[in-house]
VOROGU-648537 format. One record per residue (C-alpha): residue number from 0; chain; x negated, y negated, z. Coordinates in steps of 0.02 Angstrom, whole numbers, plus 50000, padded with zeros to 5 digits. Example, Ala and Ser with C-alpha at 12.3 -4.5 7.8 and 13.67 -1.06 7.14 Angstrom:
BEGIN
<0; 'A'; <49385; 50225; 50390>>,
<1; 'A'; <49316; 50053; 50357>>,
This chain:
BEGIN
<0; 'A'; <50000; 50000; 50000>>,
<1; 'A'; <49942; 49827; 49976>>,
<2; 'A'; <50011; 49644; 50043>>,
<3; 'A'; <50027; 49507; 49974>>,
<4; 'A'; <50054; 49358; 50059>>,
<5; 'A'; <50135; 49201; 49962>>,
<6; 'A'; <50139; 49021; 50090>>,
<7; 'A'; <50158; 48832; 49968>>,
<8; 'A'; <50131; 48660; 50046>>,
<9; 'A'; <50298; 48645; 50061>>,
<10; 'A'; <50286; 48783; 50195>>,
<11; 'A'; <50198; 48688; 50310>>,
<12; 'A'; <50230; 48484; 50245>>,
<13; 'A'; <50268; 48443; 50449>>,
<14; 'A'; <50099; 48510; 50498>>,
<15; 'A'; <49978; 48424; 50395>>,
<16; 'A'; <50000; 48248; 50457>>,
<17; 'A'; <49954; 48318; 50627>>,
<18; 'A'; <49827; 48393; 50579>>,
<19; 'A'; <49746; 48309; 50432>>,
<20; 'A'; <49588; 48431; 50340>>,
<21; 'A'; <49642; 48588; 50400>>,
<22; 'A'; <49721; 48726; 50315>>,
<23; 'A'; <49866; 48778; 50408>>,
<24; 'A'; <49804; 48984; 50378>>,
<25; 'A'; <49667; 48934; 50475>>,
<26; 'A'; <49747; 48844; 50627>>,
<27; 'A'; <49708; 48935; 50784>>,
<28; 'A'; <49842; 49001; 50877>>,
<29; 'A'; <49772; 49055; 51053>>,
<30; 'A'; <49590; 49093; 51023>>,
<31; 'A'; <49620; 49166; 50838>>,
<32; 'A'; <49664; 49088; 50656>>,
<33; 'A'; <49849; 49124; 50595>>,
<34; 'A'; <49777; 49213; 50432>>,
<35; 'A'; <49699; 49343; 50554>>,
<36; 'A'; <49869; 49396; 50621>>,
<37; 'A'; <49944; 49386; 50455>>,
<38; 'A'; <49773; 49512; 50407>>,
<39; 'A'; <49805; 49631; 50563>>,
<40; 'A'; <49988; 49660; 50528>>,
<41; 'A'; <49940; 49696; 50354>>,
<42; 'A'; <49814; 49841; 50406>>,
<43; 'A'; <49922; 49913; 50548>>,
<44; 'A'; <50053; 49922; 50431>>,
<45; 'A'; <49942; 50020; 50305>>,
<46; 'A'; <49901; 49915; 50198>>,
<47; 'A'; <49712; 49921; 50100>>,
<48; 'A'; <49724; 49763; 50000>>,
<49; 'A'; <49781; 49579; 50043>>,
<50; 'A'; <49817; 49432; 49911>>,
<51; 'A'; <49820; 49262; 49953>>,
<52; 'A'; <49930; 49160; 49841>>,
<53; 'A'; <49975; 48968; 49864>>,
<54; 'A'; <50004; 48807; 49774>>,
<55; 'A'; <49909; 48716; 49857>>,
<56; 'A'; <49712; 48749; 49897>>,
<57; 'A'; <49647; 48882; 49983>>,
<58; 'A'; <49455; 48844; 49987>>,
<59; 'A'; <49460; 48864; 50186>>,
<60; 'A'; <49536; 49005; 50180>>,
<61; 'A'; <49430; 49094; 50066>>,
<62; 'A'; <49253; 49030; 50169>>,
<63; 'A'; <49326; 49084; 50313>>,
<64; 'A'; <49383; 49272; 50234>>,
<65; 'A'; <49287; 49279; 50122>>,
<66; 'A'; <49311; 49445; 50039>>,
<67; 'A'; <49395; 49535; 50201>>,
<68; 'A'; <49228; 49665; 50227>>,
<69; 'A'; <49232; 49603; 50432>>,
<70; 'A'; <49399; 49688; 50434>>,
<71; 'A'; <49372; 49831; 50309>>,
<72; 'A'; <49506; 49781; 50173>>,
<73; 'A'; <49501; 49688; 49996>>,
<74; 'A'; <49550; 49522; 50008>>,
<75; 'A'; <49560; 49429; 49846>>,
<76; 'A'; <49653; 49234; 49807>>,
<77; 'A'; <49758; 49192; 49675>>,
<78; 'A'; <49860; 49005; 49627>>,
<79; 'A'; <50030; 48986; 49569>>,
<80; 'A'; <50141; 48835; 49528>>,
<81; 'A'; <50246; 48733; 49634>>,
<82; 'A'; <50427; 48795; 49545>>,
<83; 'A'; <50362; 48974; 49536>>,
<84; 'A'; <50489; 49089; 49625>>,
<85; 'A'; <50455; 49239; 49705>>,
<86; 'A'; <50480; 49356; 49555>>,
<87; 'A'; <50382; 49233; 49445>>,
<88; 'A'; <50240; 49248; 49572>>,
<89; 'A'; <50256; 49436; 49569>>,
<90; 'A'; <50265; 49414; 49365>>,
<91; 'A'; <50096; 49315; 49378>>,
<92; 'A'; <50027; 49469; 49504>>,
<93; 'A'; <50098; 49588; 49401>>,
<94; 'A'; <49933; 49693; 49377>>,
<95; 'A'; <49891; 49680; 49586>>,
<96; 'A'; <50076; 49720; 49607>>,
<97; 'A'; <50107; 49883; 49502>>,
<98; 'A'; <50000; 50003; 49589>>,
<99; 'A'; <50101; 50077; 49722>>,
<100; 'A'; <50217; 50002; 49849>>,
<101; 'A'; <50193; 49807; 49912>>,
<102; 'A'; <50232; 49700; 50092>>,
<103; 'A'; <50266; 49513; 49999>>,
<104; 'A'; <50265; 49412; 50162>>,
<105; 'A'; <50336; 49247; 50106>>,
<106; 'A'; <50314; 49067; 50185>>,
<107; 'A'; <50241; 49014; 50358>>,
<108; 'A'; <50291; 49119; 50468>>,
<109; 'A'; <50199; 49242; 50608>>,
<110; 'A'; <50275; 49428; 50627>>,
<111; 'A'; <50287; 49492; 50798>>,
<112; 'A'; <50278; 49652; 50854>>,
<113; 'A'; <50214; 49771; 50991>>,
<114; 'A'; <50061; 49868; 50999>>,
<115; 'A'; <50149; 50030; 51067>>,
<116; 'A'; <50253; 50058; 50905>>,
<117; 'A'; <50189; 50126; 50749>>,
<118; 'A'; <50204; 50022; 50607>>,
<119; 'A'; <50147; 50117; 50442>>,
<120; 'A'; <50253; 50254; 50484>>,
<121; 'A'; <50414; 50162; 50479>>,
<122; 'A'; <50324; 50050; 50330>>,
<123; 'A'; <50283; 50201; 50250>>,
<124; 'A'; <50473; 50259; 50254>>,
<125; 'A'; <50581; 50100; 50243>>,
<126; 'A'; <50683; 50070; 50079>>,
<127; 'A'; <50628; 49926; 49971>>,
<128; 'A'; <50723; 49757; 49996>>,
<129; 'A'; <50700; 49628; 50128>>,
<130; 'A'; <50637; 49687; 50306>>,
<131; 'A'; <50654; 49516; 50401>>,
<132; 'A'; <50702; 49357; 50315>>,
<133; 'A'; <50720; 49188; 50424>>,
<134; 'A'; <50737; 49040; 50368>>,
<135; 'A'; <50557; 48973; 50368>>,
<136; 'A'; <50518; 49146; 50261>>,
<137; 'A'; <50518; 49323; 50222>>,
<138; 'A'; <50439; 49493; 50223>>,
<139; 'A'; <50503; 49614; 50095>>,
<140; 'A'; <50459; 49782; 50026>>,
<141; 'A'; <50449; 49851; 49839>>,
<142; 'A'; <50399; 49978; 49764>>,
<143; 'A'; <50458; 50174; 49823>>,
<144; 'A'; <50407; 50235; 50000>>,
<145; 'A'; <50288; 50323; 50018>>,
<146; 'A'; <50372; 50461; 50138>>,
<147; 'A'; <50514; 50529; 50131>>,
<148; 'A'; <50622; 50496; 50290>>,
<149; 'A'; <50783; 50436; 50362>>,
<150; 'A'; <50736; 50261; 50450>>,
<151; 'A'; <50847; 50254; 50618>>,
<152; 'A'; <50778; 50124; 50730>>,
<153; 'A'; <50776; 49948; 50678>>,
<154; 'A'; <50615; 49876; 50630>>,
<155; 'A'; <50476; 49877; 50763>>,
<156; 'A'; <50447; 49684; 50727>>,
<157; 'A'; <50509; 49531; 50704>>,
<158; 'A'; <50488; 49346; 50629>>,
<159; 'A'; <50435; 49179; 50736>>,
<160; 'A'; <50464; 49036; 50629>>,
<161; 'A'; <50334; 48897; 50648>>,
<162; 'A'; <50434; 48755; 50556>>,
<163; 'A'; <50374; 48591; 50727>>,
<164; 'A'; <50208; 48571; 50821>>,
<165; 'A'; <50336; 48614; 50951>>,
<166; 'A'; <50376; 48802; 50896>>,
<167; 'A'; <50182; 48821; 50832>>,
<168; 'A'; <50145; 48749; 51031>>,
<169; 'A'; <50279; 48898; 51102>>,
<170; 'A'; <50218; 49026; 51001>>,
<171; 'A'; <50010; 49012; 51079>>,
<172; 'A'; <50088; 48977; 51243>>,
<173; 'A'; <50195; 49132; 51226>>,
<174; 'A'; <50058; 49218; 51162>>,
<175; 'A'; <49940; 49188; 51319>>,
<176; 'A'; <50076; 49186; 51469>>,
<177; 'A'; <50160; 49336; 51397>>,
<178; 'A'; <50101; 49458; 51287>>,
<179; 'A'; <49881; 49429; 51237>>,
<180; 'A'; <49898; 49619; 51192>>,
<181; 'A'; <49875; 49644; 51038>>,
<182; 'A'; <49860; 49476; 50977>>,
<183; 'A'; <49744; 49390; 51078>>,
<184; 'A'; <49543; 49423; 51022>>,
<185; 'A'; <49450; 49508; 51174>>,
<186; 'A'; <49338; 49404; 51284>>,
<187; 'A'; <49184; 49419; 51384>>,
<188; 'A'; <49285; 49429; 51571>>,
<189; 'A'; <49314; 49542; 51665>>,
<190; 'A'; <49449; 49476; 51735>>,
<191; 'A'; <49658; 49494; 51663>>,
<192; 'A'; <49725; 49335; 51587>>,
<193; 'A'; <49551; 49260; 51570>>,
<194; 'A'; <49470; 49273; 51383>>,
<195; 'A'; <49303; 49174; 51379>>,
<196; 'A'; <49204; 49192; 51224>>,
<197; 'A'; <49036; 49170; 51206>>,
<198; 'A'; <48894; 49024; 51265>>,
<199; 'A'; <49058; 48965; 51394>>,
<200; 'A'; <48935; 48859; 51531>>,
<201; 'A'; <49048; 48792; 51701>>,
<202; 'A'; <48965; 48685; 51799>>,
<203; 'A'; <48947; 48694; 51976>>,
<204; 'A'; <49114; 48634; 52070>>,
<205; 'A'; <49222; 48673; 51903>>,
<206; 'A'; <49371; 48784; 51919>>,
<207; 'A'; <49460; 48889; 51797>>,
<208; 'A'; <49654; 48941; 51858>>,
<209; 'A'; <49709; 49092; 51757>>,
<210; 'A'; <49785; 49128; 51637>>,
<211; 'A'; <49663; 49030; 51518>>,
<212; 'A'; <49579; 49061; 51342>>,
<213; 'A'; <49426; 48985; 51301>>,
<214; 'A'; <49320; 48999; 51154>>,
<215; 'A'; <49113; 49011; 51103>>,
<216; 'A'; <49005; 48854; 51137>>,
<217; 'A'; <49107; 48768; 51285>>,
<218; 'A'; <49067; 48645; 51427>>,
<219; 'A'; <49156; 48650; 51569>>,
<220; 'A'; <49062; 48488; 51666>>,
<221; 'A'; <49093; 48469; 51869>>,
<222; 'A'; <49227; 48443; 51948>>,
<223; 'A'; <49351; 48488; 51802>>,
<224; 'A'; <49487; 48615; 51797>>,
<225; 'A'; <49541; 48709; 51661>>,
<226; 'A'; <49726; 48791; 51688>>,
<227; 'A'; <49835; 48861; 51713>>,
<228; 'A'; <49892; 48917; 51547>>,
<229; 'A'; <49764; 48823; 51437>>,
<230; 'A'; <49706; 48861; 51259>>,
<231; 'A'; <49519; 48793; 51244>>,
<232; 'A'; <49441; 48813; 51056>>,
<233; 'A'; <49263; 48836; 51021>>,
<234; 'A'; <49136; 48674; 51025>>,
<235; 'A'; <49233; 48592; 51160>>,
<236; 'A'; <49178; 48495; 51315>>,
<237; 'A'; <49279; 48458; 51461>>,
<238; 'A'; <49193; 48324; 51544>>,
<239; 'A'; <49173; 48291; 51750>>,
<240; 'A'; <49337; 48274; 51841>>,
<241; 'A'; <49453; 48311; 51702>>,
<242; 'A'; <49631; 48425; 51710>>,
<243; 'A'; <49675; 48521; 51571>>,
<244; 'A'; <49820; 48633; 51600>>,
<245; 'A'; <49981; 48700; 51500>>,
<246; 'A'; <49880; 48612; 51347>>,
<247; 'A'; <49803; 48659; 51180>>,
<248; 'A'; <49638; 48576; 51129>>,
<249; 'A'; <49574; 48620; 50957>>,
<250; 'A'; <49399; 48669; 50894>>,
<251; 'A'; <49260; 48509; 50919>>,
<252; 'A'; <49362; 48400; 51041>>,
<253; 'A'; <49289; 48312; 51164>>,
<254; 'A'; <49393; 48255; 51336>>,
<255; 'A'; <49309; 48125; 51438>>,
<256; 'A'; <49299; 48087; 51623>>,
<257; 'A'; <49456; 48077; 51720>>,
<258; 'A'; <49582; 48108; 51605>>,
<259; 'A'; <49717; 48241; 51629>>,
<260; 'A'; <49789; 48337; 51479>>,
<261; 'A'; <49930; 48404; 51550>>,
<262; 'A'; <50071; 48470; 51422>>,
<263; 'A'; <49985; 48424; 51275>>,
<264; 'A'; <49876; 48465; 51111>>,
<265; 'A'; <49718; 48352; 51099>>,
<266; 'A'; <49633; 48384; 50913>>,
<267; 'A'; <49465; 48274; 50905>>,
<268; 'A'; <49554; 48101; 50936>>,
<269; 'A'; <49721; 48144; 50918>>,
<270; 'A'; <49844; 48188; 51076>>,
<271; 'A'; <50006; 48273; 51025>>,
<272; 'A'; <50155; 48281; 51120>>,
<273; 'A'; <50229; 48451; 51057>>,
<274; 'A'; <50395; 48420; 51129>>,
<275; 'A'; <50431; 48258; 51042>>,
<276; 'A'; <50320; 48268; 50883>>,
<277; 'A'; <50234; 48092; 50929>>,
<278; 'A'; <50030; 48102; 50886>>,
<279; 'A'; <49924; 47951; 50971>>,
<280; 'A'; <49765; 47902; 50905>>,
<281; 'A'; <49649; 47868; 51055>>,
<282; 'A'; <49565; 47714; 51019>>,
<283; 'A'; <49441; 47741; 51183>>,
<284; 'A'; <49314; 47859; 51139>>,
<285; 'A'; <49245; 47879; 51304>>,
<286; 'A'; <49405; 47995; 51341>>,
<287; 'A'; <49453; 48083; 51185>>,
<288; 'A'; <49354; 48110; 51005>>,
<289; 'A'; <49302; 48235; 50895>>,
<290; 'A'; <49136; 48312; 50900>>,
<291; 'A'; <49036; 48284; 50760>>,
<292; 'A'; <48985; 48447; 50642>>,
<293; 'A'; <48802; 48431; 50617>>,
<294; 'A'; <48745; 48487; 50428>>,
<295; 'A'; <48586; 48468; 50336>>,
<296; 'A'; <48442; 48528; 50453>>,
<297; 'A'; <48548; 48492; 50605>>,
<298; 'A'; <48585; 48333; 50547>>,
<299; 'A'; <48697; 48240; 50434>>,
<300; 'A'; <48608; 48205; 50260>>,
<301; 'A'; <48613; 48023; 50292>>,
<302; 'A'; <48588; 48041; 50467>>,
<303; 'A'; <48414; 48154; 50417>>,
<304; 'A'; <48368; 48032; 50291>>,
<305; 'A'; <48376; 47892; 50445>>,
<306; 'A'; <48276; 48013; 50570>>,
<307; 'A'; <48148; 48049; 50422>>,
<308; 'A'; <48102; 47867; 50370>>,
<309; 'A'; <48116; 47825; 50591>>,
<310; 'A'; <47966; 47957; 50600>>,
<311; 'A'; <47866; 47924; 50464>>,
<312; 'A'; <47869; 47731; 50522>>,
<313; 'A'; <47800; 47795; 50710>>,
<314; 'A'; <47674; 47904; 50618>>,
<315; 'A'; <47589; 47753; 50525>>,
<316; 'A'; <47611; 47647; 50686>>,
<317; 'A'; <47529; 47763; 50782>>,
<318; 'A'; <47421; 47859; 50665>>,
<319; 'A'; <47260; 47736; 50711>>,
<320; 'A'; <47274; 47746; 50873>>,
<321; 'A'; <47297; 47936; 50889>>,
<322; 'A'; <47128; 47936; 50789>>,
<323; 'A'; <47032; 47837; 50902>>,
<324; 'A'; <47119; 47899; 51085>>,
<325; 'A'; <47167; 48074; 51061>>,
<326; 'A'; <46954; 48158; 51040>>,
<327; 'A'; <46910; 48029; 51171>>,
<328; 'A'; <47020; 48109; 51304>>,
<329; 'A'; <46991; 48291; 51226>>,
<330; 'A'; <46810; 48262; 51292>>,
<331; 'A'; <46854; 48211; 51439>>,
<332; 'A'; <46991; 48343; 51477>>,
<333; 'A'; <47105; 48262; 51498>>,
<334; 'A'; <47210; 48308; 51317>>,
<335; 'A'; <47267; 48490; 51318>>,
<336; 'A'; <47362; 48563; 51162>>,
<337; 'A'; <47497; 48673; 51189>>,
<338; 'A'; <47600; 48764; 51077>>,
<339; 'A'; <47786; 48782; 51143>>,
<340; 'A'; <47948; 48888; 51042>>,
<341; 'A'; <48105; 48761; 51068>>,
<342; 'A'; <48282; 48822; 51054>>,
<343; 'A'; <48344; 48780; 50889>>,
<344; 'A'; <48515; 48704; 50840>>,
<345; 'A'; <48587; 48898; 50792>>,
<346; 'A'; <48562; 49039; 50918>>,
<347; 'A'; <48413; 49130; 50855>>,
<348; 'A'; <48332; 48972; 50744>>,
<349; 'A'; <48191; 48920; 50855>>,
<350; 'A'; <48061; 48774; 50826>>,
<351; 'A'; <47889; 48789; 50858>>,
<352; 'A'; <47816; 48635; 50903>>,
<353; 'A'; <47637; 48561; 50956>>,
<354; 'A'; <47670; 48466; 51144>>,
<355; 'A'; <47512; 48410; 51210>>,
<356; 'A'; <47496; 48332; 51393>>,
<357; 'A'; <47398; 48192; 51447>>,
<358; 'A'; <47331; 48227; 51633>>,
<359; 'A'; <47240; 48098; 51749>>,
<360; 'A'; <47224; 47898; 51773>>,
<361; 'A'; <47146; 47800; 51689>>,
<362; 'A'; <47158; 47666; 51568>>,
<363; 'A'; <47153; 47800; 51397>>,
<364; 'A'; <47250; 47907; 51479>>,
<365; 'A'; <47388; 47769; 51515>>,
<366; 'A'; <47355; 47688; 51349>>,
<367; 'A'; <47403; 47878; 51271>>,
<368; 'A'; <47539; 47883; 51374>>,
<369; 'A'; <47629; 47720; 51333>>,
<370; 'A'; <47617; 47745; 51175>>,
<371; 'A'; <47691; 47912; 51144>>,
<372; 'A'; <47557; 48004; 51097>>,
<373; 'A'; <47581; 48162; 51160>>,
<374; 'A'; <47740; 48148; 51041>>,
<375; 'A'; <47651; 48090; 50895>>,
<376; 'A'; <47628; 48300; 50830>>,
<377; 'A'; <47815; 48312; 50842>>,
<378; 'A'; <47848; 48155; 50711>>,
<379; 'A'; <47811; 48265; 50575>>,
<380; 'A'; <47927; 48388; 50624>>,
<381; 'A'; <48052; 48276; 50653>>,
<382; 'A'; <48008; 48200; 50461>>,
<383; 'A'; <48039; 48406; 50405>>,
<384; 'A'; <48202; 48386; 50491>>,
<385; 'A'; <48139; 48516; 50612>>,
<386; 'A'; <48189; 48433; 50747>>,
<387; 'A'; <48273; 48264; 50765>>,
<388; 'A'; <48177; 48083; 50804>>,
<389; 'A'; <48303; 48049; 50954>>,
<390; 'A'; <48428; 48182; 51029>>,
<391; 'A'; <48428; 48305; 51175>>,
<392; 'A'; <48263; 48367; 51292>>,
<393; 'A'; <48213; 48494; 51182>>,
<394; 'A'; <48226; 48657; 51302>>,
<395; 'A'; <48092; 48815; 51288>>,
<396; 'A'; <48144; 48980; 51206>>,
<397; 'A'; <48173; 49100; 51330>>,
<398; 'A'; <48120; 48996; 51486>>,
<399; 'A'; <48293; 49013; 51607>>,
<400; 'A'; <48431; 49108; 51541>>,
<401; 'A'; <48543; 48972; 51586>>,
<402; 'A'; <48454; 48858; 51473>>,
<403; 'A'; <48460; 48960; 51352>>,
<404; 'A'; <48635; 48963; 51345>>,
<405; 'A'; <48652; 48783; 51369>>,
<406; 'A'; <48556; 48716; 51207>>,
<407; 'A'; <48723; 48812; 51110>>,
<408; 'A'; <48827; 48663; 51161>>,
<409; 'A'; <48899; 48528; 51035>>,
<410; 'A'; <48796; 48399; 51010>>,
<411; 'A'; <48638; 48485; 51063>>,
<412; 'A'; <48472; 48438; 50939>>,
<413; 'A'; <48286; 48436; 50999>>,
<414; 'A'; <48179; 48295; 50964>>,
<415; 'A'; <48062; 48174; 50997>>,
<416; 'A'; <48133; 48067; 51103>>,
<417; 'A'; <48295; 48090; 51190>>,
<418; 'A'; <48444; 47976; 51189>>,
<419; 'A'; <48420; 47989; 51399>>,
<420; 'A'; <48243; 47893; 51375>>,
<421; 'A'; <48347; 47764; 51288>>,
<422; 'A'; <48440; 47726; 51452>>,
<423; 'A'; <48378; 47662; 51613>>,
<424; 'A'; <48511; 47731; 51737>>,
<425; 'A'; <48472; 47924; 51719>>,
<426; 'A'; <48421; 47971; 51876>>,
<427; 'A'; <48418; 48163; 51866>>,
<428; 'A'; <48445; 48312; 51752>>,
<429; 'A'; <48630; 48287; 51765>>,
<430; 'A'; <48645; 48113; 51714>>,
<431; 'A'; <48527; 48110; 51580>>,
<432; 'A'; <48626; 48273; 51505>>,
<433; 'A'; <48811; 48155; 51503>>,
<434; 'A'; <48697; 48024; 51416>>,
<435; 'A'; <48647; 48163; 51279>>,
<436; 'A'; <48842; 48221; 51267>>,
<437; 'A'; <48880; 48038; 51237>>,
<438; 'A'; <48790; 48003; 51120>>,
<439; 'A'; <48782; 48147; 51025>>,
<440; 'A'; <48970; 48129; 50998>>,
<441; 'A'; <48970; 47927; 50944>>,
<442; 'A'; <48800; 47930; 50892>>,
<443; 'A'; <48785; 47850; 50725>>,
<444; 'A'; <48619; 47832; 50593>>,
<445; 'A'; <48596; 47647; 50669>>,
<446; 'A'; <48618; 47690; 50831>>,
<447; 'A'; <48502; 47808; 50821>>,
<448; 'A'; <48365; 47697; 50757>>,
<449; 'A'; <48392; 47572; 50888>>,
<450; 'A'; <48394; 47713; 51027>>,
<451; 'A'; <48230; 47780; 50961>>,
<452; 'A'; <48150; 47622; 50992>>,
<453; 'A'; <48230; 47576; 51149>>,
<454; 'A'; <48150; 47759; 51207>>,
<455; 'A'; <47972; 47681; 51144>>,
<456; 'A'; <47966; 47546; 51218>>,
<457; 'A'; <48049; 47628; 51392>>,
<458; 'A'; <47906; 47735; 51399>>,
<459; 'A'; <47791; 47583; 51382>>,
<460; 'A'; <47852; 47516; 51515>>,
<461; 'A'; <47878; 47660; 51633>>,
<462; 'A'; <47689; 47636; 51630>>,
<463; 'A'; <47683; 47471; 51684>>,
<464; 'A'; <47784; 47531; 51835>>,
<465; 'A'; <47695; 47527; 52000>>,
């Protein structure tokens, strides 16, 4: 049997104003994206092939699916037109659609059903004609069934139509407070209603009230609390002091100090209020934002192309005076080379970088010092987009475990200089680490120019310092 599964922009016209960019198969409901149920249904009820057909694009979809081998089955994408009905899309699949018996699950919709009943036997058996129909959609069967049988019961599943951001809010809320099995995607706890995926740091003094989902790369700072009955997406930080409970927040949000989400889906800026329908755009990005999706190297192109021309700038500033200090205080002793392996940006892409250290008093050795010359190696990495000019404390491969996890977080990029150099109030490992968050979610090409310098010049004057 094979599926093919037929959703137009017509389908889902009330979601994308909410939720401009994103491809509605893709939207994550609980800790998975809707295509994935639509994919598991189609394997449990026996099928070995899915087709993705739509009117509207479906480039998302397809990076994200890509040819189906994660979940063993053929996955393939096809377009139709806007007027096409369902037998004209069939006519237009007619070649996918002739070989054996088809599920045609038609319009945006998510099929329930329960683990403990067997769905390709009764698939395998039922006549061809509609199964469920609503009035958001369909799923139908053609074709002749496979075995021969009497169907008796009704059918082991049902439809949930998502037509508001108010039934698409239900339906994960549902999901989480009701019934996770078989729907929800398994976490790394122990513990019943609590699914934590992977790189998931909680402060000290943080609490999580069950039940709760949360997904891979998450910050949890101090003093926040997270639930009950909260649905956290991947790349998300929860800042110090903050509530989120009986809320949704979407992939790369970011929720600032002392705000409470309580009853409500946050998606980068944008707080929805799923009972009404009303979005607000915060305007204050100190309490909600999106987090920015690093590309080229780590970086932005035109963000790299700023770091690049920042570092090769400090190399011909300092490129003289490295020459003259750096053997001076190698004969003294007081230079040392070392070698050190930096967590990358990706788990499993680390930089190796040369970090010398100046030791002693002394005049040279202050000079060295001020100057940022035990940095001056790392300026060429940072021009290979290696590493960045200004971002986070670049943290050793392999040195704490907890560490290790940590440099996973959004907004996480060794460099040169980091954006807590740039401040004067950091006053521990803590503080400095909200300055990095800060700025690596409203960071911008300028402001990372003048932060660089304002880190320079910080460290020449830390020397002046008594």
């Amino acid at each position: 049997m094979k599926t093919l599964i037929v959703i137009r922009e017509a389908d889902y016209g009330w979601l994308t104003p909410l939720f401009p960019g994103v491809h509605p198969l893709v939207m994550p409901i609980c800790n998975k994206p809707f295509i994935e149920y639509l994919i598991d249904f189609s394997i449990l009820a026996g099928s070995t092939a899915v087709r993705i057909v739509s009117d509207g694009p479906l480039n998302d979809v397809e990076r994200y699916c890509e040819n189906g081998s994660r979940w063993g089955i053929d996955i393939s994408y096809a377009s139709i037109l806007v007027d096409d009905d369902l037998d004209a899309v069939m006519d237009k699949n007619a070649r996918y659609c002739s070989e054996g018996r088809m599920m045609v699950t038609s319009g945006f919709i998510f099929i329930s059903y329960e683990k403990k009943h067997e769905l390709k036997p009764f698939v395998a058996m039922a006549p061809a004609g509609t199964l469920l129909r609503g009035s958001t959609g369909s799923l139908l069967l053609t074709g002749t069934p496979e075995n021969v049988g009497e169907v008796r019961e009704p059918a082991p599943c049902s439809l949930v139509e998502l037509d508001s951001i108010g039934s698409y809010y239900r339906l994960s809320t549902e999901i989480l407070n009701e019934r996770p099995s078989p729907y929800v995607l398994p976490g790394y706890s122990n513990e019943p209603d609590c699914h934590i995926g992977r790189n998931v740091v909680t402060s000290k003094g943080a609490e999580i009230i069950k039940p709760v989902i949360i997904g891979n790369n998450v910050q949890i700072m101090k003093g926040a609390v997270v639930g009950p009955f909260a649905v956290i997406g991947s790349n998300v930080i929860v800042d110090r002091e903050s509530t989120v409970s009986n809320s949704m927040l979407l992939d790369n949000t970011y929720i600032g100090e002392n705000l409470d989400i309580v009853g409500r889906i946050a998606y980068g800026n944008i707080l929805i209020d799923p009972a009404s329908g009303v979005s607000i755009a915060m305007e204050d990005r100190h309490l909600l934002s999106g987090m920015k999706r690093d590309g080229i190297f780590g970086l932005g192109l035109f963000r790299y192309l700023f770091h690049a021309a920042v570092s090769l700038l400090f190399i011909l500033l300092l490129f003289i005076p490295y020459l003259l200090l750096a053997p001076l205080l190698k004969i003294q002793g007081k230079w040392k080379n070392r070698t050190m392996t930096f967590q990358g940006v990706q788990q499993g892409k680390n930089v190796i970088v040369v970090r010398p250290s100046i030791a002693g008093e002394g005049v040279l050795s202050g000079l060295a010092r001020s100057l940022s010359l035990d940095r001056f190696a790392m300026l060429f990495s940072a021009l290979s987009g290696r590493v960045a000019v200004i971002g986070s404390f670049p943290v050793e491969a392999g040195r704490h475990q907890e560490a290790a996890t940590s440099v996973l977080m959004p907004g996480y990029r060794p460099a040169v200089f980091s954006y807590a150099e740039a401040e004067d109030w950091p006053v521990n490992a803590e503080d400095s680490s909200i300055v990095e968050r800060y700025y690596a979610v409203h960071g911008s090409p300028v402001q990372d120019m003048v932060l660089t310098v304002k880190a320079f010049l910080n460290r020449i004057h830390a020397q002046d310092q008594p």
